[in-house]
N, C-alpha and C positions, 0 to 999 in steps of 0.2 A: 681911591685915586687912580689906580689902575683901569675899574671899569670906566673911569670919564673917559681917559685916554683911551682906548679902547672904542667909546661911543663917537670919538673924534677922529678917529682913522677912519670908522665905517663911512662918515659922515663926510669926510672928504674925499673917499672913491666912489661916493654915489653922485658926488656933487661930478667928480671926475668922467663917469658915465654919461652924466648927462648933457657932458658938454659935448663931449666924442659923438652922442646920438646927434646932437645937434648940428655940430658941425655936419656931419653925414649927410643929414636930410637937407640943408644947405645944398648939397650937391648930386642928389640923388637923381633929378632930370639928369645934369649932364654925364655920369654916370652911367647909368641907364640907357644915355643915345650912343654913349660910345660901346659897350656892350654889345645892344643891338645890332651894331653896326659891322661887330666882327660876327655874329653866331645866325642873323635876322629869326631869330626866334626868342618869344618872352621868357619862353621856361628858363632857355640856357641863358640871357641874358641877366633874367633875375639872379639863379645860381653864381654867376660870376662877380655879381653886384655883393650879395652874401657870401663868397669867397675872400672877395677885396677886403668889405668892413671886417670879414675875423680877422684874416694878415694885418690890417692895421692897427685895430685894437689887440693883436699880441707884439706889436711892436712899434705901439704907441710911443715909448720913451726914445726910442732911436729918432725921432723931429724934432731937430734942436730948432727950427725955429715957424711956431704956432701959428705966425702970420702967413708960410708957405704951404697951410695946411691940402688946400683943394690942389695945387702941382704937385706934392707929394701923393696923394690917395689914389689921383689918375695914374700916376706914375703903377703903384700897385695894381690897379684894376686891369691895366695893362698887359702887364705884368702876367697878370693872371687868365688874361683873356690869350696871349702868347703861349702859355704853358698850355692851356687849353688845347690849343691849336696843334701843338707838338704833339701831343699826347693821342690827338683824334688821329692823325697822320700818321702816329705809329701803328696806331689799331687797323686804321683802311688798309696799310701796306703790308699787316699780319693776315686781313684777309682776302685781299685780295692775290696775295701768294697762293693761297688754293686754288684761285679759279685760272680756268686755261687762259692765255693772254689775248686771244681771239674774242672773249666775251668779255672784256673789259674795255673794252673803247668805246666812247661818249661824244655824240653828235653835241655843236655847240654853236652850231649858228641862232638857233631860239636865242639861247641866254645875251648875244651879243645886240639884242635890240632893246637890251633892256639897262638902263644905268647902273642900277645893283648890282642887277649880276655881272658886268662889265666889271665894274670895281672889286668882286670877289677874284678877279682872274689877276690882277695885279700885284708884285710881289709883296709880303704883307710889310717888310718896315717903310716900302712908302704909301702903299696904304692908310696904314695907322695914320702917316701923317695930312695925307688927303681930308680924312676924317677927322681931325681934328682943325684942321685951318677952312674945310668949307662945309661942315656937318655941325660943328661945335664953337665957328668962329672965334677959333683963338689965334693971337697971332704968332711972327713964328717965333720971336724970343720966347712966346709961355710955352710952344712945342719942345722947343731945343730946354727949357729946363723939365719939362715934364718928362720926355725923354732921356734925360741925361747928356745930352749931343750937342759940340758946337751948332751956331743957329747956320753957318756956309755949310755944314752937312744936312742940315734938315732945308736949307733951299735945294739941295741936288739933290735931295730925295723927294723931294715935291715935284721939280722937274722932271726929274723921270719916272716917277709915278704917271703925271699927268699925260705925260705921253704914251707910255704905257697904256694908259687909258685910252686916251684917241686913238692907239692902234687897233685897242680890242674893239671900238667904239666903229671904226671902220672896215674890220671884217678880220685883223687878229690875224693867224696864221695862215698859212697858204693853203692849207687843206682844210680850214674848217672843224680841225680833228687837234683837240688837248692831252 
C-alpha cells in the first residue's frame, strides 16, 4: 500500500515537471527577446533564461494563480536580468577603481547612430519598459502587472524613456562624452 502511494507521488511530480517545461517553452521566444534585449549577447541571454526557469521552479508554489503564469516568469526573468545588471556594475566599478581616471573615458558618438545602443544609454526601469511595449508588444496593463507597478507609472516611464531616447538619438550630451 505504501509503495502505490509512493508510485503516485512520483507520478504526480513528473506529471508536475511537465507542465512547468511546458509552460516554459510556451514562452521561451519572448523570454529569450527580452534577455537579449538587456545583455545583446546569446550566451548571457541564454544564462539568464536558465536563471529565471530555476527561480521559478524553486518557487513554483508561491503562483497562486496558473492562468497568470507567463506575467509572472517575465516578471522573474527580469528580475534576474536586473540583478545581473547590478552585479556587472559592481564589478566595472571594483575595476575600474584601479585604473587612473584619465583612461577611462569612452567616446560615444558611434554608438549614438545606432538604436541599440541608443537604447543601452537609457535608464534601465524605462528601458525595460520600452522593451517590452515595442520589442515584445505587450500592452501597458501586461507591463504594469509584469512589473509590479501601477499602469500611470509605467506610462511616465515610457515617456521618459522615450525621450530619453530621442535625446541620445540626437546627439545625447553636450560633449559627446558618458
Amino acid at each position: 500500500m505504501e509503495s502505490l502511494m509512493e508510485v503516485e507521488r512520483v507520478q504526480l511530480a513528473k506529471e508536475e515537471a511537465q507542465t512547468f517545461i511546458s509552460l516554459v517553452s510556451a514562452q521561451r521566444k519572448i523570454l529569450y527577446g527580452i534577455a537579449y534585449s538587456y545583455f545583446r549577447s546569446e550566451t548571457d541571454a541564454l544564462e539568464m533564461l536558465q536563471e529565471a526557469t530555476y527561480r521559478a521552479w524553486s518557487k513554483r508554489t508561491s503562483l497562486k494563480d496558473p492562468q497568470r503564469f507567463a506575467p509572472w516568469i517575465t516578471r522573474i526573468l527580469i528580475n534576474c536580468c536586473n540583478d545581473e545588471m547590478k552585479r556587472r556594475k559592481r564589478l566595472l566599478s571594483v575595476k575600474t577603481a584601479d585604473v587612473p581616471s584619465g583612461d577611462v573615458m569612452v567616446m560615444t558618438s558611434d554608438r549614438k547612430l545606432d538604436m541599440e545602443q541608443a537604447l543601452d544609454g537609457v535608464k534601465l526601469k524605462y528601458r525595460q519598459v520600452i522593451v517590452l511595449k515595442y520589442y515584445r508588444d505587450m500592452t501597458l496593463a501586461e507591463i504594469a502587472e509584469v512589473l509590479g507597478k501601477p499602469e500611470g507609472t509605467v506610462k511616465t516611464w515610457l515617456n521618459k524613456g522615450l525621450k530619453q531616447l530621442r535625446n541620445k538619438m540626437k546627439g545625447g550630451s553636450a560633449h559627446g562624452w558618458e
